[in-house]
N, C-alpha and C positions, 0 to 999 in steps of 0.2 A: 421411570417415575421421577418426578424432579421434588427433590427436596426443598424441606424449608427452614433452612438453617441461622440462626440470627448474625448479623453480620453488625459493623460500626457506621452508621451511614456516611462521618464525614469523609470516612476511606475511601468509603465508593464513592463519593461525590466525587473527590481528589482525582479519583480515577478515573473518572466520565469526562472530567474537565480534560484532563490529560490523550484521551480516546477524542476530545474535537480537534483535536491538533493534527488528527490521520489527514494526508493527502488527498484530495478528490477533484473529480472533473469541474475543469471551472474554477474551482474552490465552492464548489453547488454544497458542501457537505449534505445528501441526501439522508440522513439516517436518523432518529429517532430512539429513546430509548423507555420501556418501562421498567420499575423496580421495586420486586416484591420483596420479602422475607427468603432471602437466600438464593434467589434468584434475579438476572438482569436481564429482559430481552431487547432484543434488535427488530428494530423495524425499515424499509425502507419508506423516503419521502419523495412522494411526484410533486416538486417545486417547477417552478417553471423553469430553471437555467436546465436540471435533472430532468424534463418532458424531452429535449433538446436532443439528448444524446440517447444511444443505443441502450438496451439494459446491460448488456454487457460493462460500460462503464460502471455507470451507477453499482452492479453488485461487486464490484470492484474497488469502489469506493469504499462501499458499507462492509468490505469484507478487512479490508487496511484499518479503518476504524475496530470493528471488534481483537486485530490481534491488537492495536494499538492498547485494550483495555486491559486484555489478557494479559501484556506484558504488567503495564500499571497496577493491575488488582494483586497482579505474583512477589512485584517489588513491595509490596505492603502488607504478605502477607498472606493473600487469597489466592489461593489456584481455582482453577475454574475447568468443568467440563462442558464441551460445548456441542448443545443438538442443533444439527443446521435446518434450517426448514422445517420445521418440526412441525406444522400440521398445513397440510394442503390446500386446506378449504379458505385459507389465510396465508397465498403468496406473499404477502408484503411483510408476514413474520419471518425472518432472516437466521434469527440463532435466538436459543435460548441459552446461559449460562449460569449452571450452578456452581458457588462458592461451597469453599471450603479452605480448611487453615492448612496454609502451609509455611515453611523455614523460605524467605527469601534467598534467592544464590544471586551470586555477583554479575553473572551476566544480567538479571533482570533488572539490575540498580542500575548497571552501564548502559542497557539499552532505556529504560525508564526518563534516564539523564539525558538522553539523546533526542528524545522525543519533540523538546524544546527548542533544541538546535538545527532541527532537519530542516533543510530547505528546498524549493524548489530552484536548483538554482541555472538559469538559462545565461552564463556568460562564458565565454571564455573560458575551459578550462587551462591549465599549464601544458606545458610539454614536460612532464614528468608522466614515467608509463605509472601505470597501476602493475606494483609486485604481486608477481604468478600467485604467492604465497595467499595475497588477500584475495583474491578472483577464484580461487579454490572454496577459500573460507565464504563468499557469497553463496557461490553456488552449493554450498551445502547448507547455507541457510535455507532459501528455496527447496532445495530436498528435502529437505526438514517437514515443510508445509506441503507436501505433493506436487512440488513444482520442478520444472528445470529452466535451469538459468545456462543460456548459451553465449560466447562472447562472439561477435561477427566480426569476424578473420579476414576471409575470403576477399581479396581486392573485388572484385565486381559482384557481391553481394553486399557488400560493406557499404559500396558508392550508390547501388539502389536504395539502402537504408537511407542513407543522407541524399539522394535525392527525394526519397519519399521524404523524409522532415521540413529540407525546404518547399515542398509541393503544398505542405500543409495549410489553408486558408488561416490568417491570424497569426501565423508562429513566428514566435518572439525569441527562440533557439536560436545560439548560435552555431554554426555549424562551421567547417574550413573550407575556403576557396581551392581550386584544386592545387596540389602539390602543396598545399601549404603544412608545416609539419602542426602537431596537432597531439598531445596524449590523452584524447577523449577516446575512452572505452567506449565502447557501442555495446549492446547484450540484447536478448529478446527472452523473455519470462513464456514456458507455455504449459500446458496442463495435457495428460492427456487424453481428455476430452471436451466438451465444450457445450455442457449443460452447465443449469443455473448454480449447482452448486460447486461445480469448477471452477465458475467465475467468480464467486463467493470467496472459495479458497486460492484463487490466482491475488485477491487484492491485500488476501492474509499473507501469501508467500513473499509480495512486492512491501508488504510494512514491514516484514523482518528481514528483508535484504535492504531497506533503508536506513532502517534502526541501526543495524550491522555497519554496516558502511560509515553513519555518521558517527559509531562510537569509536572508529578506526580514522576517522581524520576525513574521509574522501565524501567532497560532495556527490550531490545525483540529482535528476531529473528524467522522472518518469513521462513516457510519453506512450499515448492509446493511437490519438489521432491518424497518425501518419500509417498504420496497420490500415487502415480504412481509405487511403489513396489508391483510387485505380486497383490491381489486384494483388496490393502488395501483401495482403496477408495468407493468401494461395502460393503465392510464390515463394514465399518465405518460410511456409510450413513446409514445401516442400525441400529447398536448398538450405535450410537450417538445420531444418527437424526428420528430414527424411520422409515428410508425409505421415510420420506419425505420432505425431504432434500439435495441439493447435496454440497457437501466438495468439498470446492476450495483448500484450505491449512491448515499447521498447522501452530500453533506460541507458540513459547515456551516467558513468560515470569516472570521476578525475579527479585533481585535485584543484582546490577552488586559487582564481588568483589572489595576490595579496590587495589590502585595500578595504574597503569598507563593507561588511558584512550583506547579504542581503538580507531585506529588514522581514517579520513576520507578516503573516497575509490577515486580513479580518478573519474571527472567527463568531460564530454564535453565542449568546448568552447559552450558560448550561440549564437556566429556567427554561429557555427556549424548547429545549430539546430534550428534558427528562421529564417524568411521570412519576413520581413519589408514589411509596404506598396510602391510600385511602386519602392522594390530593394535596400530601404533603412534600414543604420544600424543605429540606434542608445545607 
């Protein structure tokens, strides 16, 4: 039964602005929100960039967006429990989230502060490696959210990955010529299974290994696409995951070069994309 708690609207706003900042295919942001009296739900949107791609992305998308809020709503305050899917008869409701007061902790201000920061960023990483120390600390963010996060080691699985990136129609990645040295971490985020609410929680598990990462200094860039070249996600489930596992995406990450930042992407107005109670904006 979901409560109806009274909450401060401008927080939640604060914190839905902050939730359009999630990463998503395209940058389509598919997702939608209404908001009642102690509750926030999620919906998804068939826009036309979003008609394009798999639903796999898209709930991947809209699943990055709801942890992105969940962080926002905790660094202000509000914890939130969240039903996925919550009634059948209405796939395109995604999550409902009920508030409630909570002590913000220090991780949710650092990752909240990140949120701004995160980029997608497709250059040139350094040749500095990523410390074992912090590729631990990712993949236990991902664990956190029911995910596992794998780093692609292996010389002749590693080289399929990066052929599969450059294979990719449109990609604007950079990748290394051969032999060229390179400290781009390669990883592949999977779930283990591969229903709609996996995918759901694969986009929640990839927002908080971003978050993570960007409050640690290292850029990233999530990538679905190249999963989807040829049979590279069969193969990969299997020489990564054993087969028992399914790859939602990859993500490369490093440390960013020096130089001019990359700049933020368009986002939506929050009138766009919220429903007030009984019509209203605030």
């Amino acid at each position: 039964m979901i409560s109806a708690q009274p909450f401060d609207q401008s927080t939640v706003r604060s914190a839905l602005a902050l939730a359009g900042a999630a990463p998503s295919i395209r940058n389509s942001q598919p997702w939608r929100w209404s908001v009642e009296q102690g509750t926030v739900h999620l919906y998804s949107v068939s826009s036309p960039l979003a008609a394009e791609t798999q639903t796999r992305d898209l709930l991947m998308s809209c699943g990055a967006a709801l942890h992105h809020l969940r962080v926002a709503l905790a660094a202000s305050g509000l914890a939130s429990t969240v039903h996925r899917l919550p009634d059948v008869a209405e796939p395109d409701h995604l999550a409902a989230l009920e508030m409630r007061p909570c002590s913000a902790a220090a991780t949710d201000l650092a990752h909240t502060a990140a949120i701004l920061r995160r980029r997608s960023d497709r250059r040139r990483f350094t040749n500095r490696d990523v410390p074992h120390v912090l590729v631990t600390d990712l993949i236990a963010r991902a664990a956190a959210h029911g995910a596992s996060l794998r780093p692609v080691t292996a010389a002749g699985t590693r080289a399929r990955l990066v052929d599969a990136i450059r294979a990719t129609p449109g990609n604007r990645v950079h990748q290394p010529a051969a032999g060229e040295p390179d400290g781009t971490l390669l990883m592949l985020l999977a779930t283990g299974s591969d229903d709609l609410i996996a995918r759901l929680r694969a986009g929640e598990a990839l927002s908080a290994v971003l978050l993570r990462a960007t409050a640690l200094g290292l850029a990233t860039c999530a990538l679905s696409r190249p999963l989807d070249v040829g049979s590279s996600r069969q193969d990969f489930e299997e020489e990564v995951f054993g087969g028992a596992e399914a790859p939602q995406l990859a993500l490369r990450v490093g440390w960013a070069p020096t130089g001019r930042p990359v700049p933020p992407t368009p986002r939506r107005s929050i009138d766009d994309m919220v429903t007030w109670p009984a019509g209203r904006r605030f």
